[in-house]
C-alpha positions in Angstrom: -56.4 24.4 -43.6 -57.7 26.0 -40.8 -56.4 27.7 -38.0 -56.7 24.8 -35.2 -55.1 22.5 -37.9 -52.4 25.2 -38.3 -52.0 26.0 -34.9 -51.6 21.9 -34.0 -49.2 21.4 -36.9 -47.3 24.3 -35.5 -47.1 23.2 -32.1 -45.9 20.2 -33.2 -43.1 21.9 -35.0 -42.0 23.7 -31.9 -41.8 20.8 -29.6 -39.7 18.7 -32.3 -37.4 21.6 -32.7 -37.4 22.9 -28.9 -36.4 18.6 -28.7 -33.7 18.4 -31.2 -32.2 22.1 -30.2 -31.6 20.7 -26.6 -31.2 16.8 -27.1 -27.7 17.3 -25.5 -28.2 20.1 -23.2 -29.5 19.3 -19.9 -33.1 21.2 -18.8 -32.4 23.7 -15.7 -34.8 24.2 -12.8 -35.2 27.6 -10.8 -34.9 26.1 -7.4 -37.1 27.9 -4.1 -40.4 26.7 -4.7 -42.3 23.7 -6.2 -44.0 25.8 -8.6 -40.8 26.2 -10.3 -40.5 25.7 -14.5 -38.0 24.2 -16.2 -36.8 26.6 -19.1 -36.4 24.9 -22.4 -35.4 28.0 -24.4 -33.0 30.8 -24.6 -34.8 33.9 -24.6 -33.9 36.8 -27.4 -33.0 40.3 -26.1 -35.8 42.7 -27.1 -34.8 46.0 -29.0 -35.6 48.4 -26.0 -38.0 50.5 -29.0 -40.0 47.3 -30.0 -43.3 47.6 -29.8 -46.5 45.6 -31.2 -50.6 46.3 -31.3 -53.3 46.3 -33.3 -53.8 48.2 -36.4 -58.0 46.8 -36.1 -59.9 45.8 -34.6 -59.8 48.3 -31.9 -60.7 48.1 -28.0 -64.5 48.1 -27.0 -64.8 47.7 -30.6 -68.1 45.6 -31.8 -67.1 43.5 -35.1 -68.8 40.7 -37.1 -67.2 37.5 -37.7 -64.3 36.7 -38.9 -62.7 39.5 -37.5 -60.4 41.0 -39.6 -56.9 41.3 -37.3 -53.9 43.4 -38.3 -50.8 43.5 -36.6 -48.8 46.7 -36.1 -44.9 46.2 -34.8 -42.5 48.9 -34.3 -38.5 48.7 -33.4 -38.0 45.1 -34.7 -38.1 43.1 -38.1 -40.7 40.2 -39.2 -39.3 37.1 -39.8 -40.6 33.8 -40.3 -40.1 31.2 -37.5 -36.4 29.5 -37.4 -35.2 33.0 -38.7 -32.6 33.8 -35.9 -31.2 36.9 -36.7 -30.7 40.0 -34.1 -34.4 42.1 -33.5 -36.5 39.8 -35.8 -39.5 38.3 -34.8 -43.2 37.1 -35.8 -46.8 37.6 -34.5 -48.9 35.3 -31.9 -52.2 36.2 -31.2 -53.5 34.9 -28.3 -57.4 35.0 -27.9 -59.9 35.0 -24.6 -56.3 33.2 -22.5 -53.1 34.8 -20.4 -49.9 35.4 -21.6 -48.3 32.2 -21.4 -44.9 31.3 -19.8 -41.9 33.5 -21.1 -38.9 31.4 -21.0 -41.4 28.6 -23.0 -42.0 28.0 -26.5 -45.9 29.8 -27.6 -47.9 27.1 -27.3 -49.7 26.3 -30.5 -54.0 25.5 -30.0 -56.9 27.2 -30.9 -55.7 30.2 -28.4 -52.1 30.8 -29.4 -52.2 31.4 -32.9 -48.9 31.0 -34.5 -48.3 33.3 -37.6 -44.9 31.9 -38.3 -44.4 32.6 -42.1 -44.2 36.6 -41.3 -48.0 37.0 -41.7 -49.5 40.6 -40.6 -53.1 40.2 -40.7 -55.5 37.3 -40.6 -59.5 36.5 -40.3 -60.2 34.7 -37.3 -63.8 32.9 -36.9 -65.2 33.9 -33.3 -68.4 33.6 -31.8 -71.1 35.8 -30.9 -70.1 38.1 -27.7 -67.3 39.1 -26.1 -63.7 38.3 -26.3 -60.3 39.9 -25.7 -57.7 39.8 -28.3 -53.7 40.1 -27.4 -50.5 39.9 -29.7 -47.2 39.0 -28.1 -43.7 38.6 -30.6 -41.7 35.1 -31.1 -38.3 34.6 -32.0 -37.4 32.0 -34.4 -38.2 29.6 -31.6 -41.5 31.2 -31.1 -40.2 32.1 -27.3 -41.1 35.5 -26.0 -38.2 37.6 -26.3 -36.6 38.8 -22.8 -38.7 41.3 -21.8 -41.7 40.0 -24.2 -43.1 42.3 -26.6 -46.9 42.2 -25.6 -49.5 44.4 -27.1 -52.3 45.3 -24.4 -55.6 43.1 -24.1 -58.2 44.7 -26.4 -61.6 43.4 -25.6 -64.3 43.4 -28.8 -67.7 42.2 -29.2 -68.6 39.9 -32.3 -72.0 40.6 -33.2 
């Protein structure tokens, strides 16, 4: 399958479980503004040590497509998604977009990948020019932990 196919199908798997996980819990609201989320997740303490980035490609780097990507992650265990066991976690890579909410599942499209079965590298199909390239840890509910676990924003150039 490819990646949008596996990113939908994962996305789909969050929501159903974020919506079972909190069918009988009500949603809370941060009140003082009318930008204020909603938090559907608990959020994971962080190992103070964790730390992730990129093994390749590296920053300014100019690559041909599909980019090879490999993960580094220091201070905390892989595990696949619904693994809930104390500093574990799995990749995300998010390409040419933010960081996403925190206290929110990853989303799951074509620029949140998900690599919930405990993958540590992957090709990724990108077009010609430039685009930046960031990893940032799930917990088994694919929420950032508290205090996410962000590599920085590389930026590469696909020939």
């Amino acid at each position: 399958m490819n990646h949008k196919v596996l990113a939908i199908l994962a996305g789909l798997a969050v929501l159903l479980h974020a919506c079972e996980s909190r069918q009988d819990q009500p949603a809370t609201a941060t009140s003082g503004s009318a930008s204020s989320a909603t938090s559907l997740a608990p959020r994971t303490p962080a190992p103070t040590n964790a730390r992730v980035f990129f093994v390749t490609p590296t920053d300014g780097e100019t690559v041909s497509s599909p980019v090879l990507v490999q993960f580094g992650l220091e201070g905390l265990d892989i595990a696949p998604a619904g693994t809930y066991e104390p500093e574990t976690g799995h990749h995300h890579l998010l390409i040419d977009t933010q960081l996403p909410a925190v206290d929110l599942p990853i989303p799951a499209d074509e620029n949140h990948i998900h690599f919930g079965k405990g993958q540590t590298e992957t090709g990724v199909e990108l077009s010609s020019g430039p685009h930046t390239l960031q990893l940032l840890v799930g917990d088994g509910n694919h929420v950032p932990h508290q205090q996410p676990i962000t590599s920085e924003k590389i930026t590469i150039t696909v020939e």
